[in-house]
N, C-alpha and C positions, 0 to 999 in steps of 0.2 A: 504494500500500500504506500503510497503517498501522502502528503500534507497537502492541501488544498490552499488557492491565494489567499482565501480567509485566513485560515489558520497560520498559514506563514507569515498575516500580518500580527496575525496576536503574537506569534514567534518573536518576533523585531521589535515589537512592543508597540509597532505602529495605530494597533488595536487595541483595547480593554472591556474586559466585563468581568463583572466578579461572581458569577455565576453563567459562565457558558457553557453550553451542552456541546463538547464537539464530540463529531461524527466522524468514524471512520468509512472509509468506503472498499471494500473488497475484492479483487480479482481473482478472478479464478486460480493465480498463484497461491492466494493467501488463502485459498480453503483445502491447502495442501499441507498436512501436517506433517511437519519436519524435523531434527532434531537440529540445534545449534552446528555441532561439527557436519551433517552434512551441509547446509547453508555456508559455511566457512569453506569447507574444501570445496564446493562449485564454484565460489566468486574466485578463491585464489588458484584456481585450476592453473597452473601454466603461468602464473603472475612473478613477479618479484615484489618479494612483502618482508615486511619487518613486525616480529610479533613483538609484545612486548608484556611481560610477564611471565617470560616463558616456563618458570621454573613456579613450582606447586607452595604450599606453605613449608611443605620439607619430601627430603628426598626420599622418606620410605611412600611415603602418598603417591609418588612417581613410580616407583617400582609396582604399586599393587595398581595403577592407573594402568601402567604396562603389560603386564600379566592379562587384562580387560579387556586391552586393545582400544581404551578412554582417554592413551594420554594427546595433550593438543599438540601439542608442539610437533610429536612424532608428525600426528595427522597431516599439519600442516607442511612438513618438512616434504612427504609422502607425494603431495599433490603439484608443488608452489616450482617452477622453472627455479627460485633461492630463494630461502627464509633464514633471515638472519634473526635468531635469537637473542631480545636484551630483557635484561632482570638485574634490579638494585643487589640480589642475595649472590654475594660475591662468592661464598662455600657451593652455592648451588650451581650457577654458573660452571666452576671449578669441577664439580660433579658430572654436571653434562657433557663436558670437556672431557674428563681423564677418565671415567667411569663408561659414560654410555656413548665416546665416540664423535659427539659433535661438536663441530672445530667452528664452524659459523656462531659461537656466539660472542657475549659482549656483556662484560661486566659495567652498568651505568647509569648513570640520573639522567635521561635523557631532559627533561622538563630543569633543570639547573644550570645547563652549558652545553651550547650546540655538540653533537657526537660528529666527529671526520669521518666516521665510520659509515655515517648515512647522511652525511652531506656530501662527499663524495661520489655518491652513486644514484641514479635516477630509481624511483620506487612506483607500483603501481597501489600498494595497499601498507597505512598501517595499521596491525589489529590488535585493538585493544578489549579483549578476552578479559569479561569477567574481573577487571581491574577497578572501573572507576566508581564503584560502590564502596571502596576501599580508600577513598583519595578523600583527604579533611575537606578540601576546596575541588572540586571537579572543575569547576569553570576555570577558575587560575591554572590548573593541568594542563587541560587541554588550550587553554591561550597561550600558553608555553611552546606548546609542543607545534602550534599555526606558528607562532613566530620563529621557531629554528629552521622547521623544515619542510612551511608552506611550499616552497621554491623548489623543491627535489622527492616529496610524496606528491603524489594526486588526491589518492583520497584513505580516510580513515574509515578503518569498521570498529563498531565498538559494541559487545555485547554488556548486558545486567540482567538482573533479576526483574521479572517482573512483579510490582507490587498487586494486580488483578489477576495474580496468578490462582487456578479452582483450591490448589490444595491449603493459601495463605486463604481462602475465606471460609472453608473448611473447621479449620485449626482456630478461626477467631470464632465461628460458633462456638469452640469447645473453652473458650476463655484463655486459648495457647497462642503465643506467634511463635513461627516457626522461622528462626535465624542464624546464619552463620553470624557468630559471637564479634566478626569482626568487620562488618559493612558498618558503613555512618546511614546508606541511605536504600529507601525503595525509589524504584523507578515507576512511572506510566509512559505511553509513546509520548505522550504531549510535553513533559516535566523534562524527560530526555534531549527531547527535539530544542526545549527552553533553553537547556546547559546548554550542548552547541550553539545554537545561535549566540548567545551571550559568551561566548569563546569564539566568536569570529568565523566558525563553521558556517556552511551550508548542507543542513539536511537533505538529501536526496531520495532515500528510500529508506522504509519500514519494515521488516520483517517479526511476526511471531512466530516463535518456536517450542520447542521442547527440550530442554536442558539435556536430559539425560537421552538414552538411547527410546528410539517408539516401539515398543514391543507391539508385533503382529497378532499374538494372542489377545491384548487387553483393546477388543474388537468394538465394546462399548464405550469407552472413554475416548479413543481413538476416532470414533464417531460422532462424539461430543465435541471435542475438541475440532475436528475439523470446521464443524458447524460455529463453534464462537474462539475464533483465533484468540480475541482480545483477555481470555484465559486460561492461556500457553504459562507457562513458566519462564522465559524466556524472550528478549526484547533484541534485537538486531537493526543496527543503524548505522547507514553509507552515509556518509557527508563529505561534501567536496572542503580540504585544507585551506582554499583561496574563498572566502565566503563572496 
């Protein structure tokens, strides 16, 4: 799906209401239910991309991701013409390097001090995988990361959590929220679509997903969910670097 000129004006802030109903509108793509990595590996099929987070919260989580056939990096590594690996966790890095083989990464703050490593070289994708529910300030990230390397990426993919995901309104029946211990934030497409524009982004495209794997057996949820994307688990979003 897309954002609509209305809604791109409320984006910019060229618009206001403090109670807007927006509406999404659906294509036949989006009533295809997908899982996050396969969405990732068709856009970077054949691409040169630079993931960034490439490394897990620790490296036994990589190992049993591995053993699954869940981890991203590999996935992406699997599909992408080159995928350069960056991640602040300098041991993990180091791990991926001497342990599992892979020489394309890059120990670094990319959002701190332009990297040579990918200013150097022309990029079709960066993806930012499940990162920026993690970040104190997302808008200041990602305005970091337009100012280094508008000029040399195209465009950014960035997945999150979705907050209208079935199983968060499940669990708030039950008086539970269901959270990894260490995100600051939920997302919706429109709040998402907000950061970027307010980091100098251009949203382009929308996808809902399924975090995890779609299991073929689970014939009724899988049914459900086709029919209302907008409570996917999962938020996927292309925006052009140069807003």
């Amino acid at each position: 799906m897309r954002y609509t000129d209305e809604q791109v004006a409320y984006l910019k802030g060229d618009r206001f209401s403090s109670g807007e109903a927006i509406t999404y509108h659906f294509d036949a793509t989006d009533r295809s239910y997908r899982s996050r990595i396969d969405w990732l590996k068709q856009i970077c099929r054949g691409k040169q991309i630079v993931h960034v987070g490439c490394v897990d919260h620790e490296t036994e989580m990589i190992e049993r991701k591995l053993l699954k056939g869940k981890w991203v990096h590999k996935q992406l590594c699997d599909v992408a013409d080159r995928c350069l690996g960056v991640d602040i966790h300098e041991q993990g890095i180091a791990y991926l390097r001497d342990k599992l083989g892979y020489t394309d990464v890059l120990t670094a703050d990319i959002t701190r001090a332009p990297a040579p490593e990918l200013q150097q070289s022309q990029w079709d994708y960066l993806v930012l995988g499940e990162v920026l529910e993690h970040i104190d300030n997302p808008v200041a990230f990602l305005a970091a990361i337009r100012e280094h390397y508008a000029h040399c990426i195209d465009q950014i993919i960035i997945t999150v959590p979705n907050a209208f995901a079935l199983d968060n309104s499940r669990a708030a029946a039950r008086g539970c929220e269901l959270i990894n211990t260490d995100h600051r934030y939920w997302f919706t497409p429109y709040t998402l679509g907000k950061v970027a524009v307010e980091a100098g982004l251009m949203p382009r495209e929308v996808r809902m997903c399924r975090n995890g794997i779609v299991k073929r057996r689970s014939i009724m949820k899988n049914r459900l969910m086709r029919r209302r994307p907008l409570n996917r688990g999962g938020i996927l979003l292309i925006a052009d670097l140069g807003a």
